[in-house]
C-alpha positions, 0 to 999 in steps of 0.5 A: 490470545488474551483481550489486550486493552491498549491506553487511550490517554492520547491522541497520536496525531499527527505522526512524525517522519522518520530519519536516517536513524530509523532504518534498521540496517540489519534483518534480525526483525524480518519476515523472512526471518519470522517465517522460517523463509515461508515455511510457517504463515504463522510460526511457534516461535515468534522471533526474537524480542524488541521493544514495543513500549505500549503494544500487547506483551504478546507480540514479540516485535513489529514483525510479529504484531502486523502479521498476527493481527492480520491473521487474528483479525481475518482468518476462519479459524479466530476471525476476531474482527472486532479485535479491530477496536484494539489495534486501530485508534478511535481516531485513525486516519485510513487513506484508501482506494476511494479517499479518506476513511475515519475511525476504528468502527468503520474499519470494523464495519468493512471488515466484517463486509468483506469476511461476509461476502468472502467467508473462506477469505486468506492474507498472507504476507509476502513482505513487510517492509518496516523503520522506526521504534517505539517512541517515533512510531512503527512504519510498516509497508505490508504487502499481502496477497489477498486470496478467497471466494466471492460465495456471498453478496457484496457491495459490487453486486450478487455473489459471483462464486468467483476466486479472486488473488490480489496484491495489497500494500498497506502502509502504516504507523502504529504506537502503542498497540495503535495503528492510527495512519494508513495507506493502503491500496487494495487493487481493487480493479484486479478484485472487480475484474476477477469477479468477472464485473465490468470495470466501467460499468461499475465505475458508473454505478459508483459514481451515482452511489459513491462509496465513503469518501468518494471523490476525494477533496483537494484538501484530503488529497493535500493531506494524504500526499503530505501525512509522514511527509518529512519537509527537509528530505532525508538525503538532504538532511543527512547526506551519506557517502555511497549508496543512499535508499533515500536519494536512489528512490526519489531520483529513480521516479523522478526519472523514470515518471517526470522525464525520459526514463533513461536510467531504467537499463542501469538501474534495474535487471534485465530480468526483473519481476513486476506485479502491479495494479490489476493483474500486471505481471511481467519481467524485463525491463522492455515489458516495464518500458511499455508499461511507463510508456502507457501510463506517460502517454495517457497522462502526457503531463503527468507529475509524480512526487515521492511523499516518503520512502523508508527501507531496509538492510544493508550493501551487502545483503541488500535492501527492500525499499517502500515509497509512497508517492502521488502523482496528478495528469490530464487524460489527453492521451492513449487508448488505456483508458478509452478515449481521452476524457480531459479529466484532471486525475489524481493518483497516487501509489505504493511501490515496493524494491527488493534491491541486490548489487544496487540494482532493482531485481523485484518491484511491487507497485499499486496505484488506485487505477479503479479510482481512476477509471472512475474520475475519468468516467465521472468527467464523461458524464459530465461531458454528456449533460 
């Protein structure tokens, strides 16, 4: 693939939330679709054409463009990681697991960190969930199973020789060949934990030698929560008759994390399949009760807002949905995070349903529970002096 040297004549900040009329009803531009089913990572034919006014006229549409600059950006055989400084703005806003990162060369400077402590490193992509054009700006909700071995030094410590597999979801806007806003989670408890670290431990070593960003300032964490947060929600704006994606996510969390959570049995399968933040897999409704219930008595008085949902499809072959959210708790409670601490804590998480027959069958869900541990850990010490 030819060096494409996007424009940089403007700035896109801030971005623009998106309306009813920016999700596509169909599944024309899917991962599905683009893979064949998962038969090919990386298909010959790159799918049907969409508009992508300003993007590499290599890229066939917003499908073909997130995953192969993934592949082309990570992977052995091309691992182009300076190909970062065309696809992401000089200028862009990552909000990851540990707070706000600025700028193109520092994503440039972490990726090739983890490319060198993981050199046989793999992203494949297990969703995409995605609303927009190319004048409002492309909304992608990336979910990606990270998988490769930890053969070098790293950040956390000497090379383990470990294999690690983790979920990823990576929330972007990208215009003109530009990513230029992220959120992205990387589970990076389930990575510590699968290199055989002690999470609390290292919680306390980071908090004397904290990464970028960490802890994050009330005013990034406003504007994390607020970045393509629309001020009018989009079932409010634009009220449908029948089943509204928008309205069905907001009310469902606020259910399920704000009050008793009563409406889980109607609203998902009785089988359903989760996987979520550090290595959680499990199905059925009663495991996922057990789940909210942990978190809901660790943080007895958690609130949870919905900061932007956007999805895909249609009733009658169903719909994937992504919503952003944040959410902040006093540590009070439970045992899941040892012994009560009275940390103030905020979190903050992407989750993604696979919905049929207007019921959940499939969700994904990361929240920054290192993060956390990590807030929690820093109040203890404080507690100590």
């Amino acid at each position: 693939m030819k060096r494409f040297i996007p424009s940089r004549t403007a700035t896109h900040h801030p971005a623009s939330p998106l309306t009813r009329k920016h999700m596509p009803s169909r599944y024309d531009f899917s991962l599905k679709s683009y893979t064949q089913n998962r038969a090919h990572r990386i298909p010959n034919e790159f799918g049907p054409k969409q508009a992508l006014e300003g993007f590499d006229p290599d890229y066939r549409n917003i499908i073909d463009y997130i995953v192969r600059i993934t592949h082309r950006i990570w992977e052995t055989e091309l691992r182009d990681v300076d190909y970062i400084a065309d696809c992401y703005a000089s200028d862009c806003l990552v909000y990851d697991d540990y707070g706000l990162q600025v700028g193109n060369q520092k994503i440039i400077a972490d990726t090739y960190h983890t490319t060198a402590a993981f050199p046989d490193i793999l992203l494949d992509a297990e969703e995409v969930i995605w609303a927009g054009d190319d004048d409002i700006g492309f909304h992608t909700s990336h979910l990606t199973r990270i998988v490769g071995t930890n053969s070098q030094p790293s950040r956390y410590g000497d090379a383990t020789h470990a294999r690690v597999n983790f979920l990823v979801i990576a929330n972007c806007v990208a215009l003109r060949n530009d990513i230029f806003l992220e959120h992205v989670l990387y589970n990076t408890s389930a990575m510590l934990q699968q290199l055989g670290i002690d999470l609390w431990k290292e919680a306390e070593r980071l908090i004397a030698e904290p990464p970028a960003g960490w802890p994050r300032t009330d005013q990034i964490w406003s504007q994390m929560s607020a970045a393509v947060s629309p001020d009018q929600t989009i079932a409010e704006l634009d009220p449908v008759d029948g089943f509204d994606p928008d309205a069905y996510s907001r009310q469902l969390h606020d259910n399920i994390w704000n009050d008793d959570g009563s409406t889980i049995d109607r609203h998902y399968a009785p089988g359903f399949e989760f996987e979520g933040t550090t290595e959680r897999s499990f199905s059925g409704t009663d495991a996922y009760r057990a789940y909210v219930n942990a978190i809901k008595t660790t943080f007895p008085d958690l609130t949870l807002q919905v900061d932007e949902v956007y999805w895909m499809g249609n009733d009658e072959e169903g719909y994937l949905i992504s919503t952003r959210w944040s959410a902040e708790g006093t540590h009070t409670g439970g045992t899941l995070y040892r012994k009560p601490s009275q940390a103030r804590c905020q979190i903050w998480g992407i989750t993604q349903w696979r919905i049929r027959d207007f019921i959940v069958v499939q969700e994904w869900q990361l929240f920054n529970e290192f993060d956390v541990m990590m807030q929690i850990s820093k109040a203890r010490l404080g507690q100590t002096r």
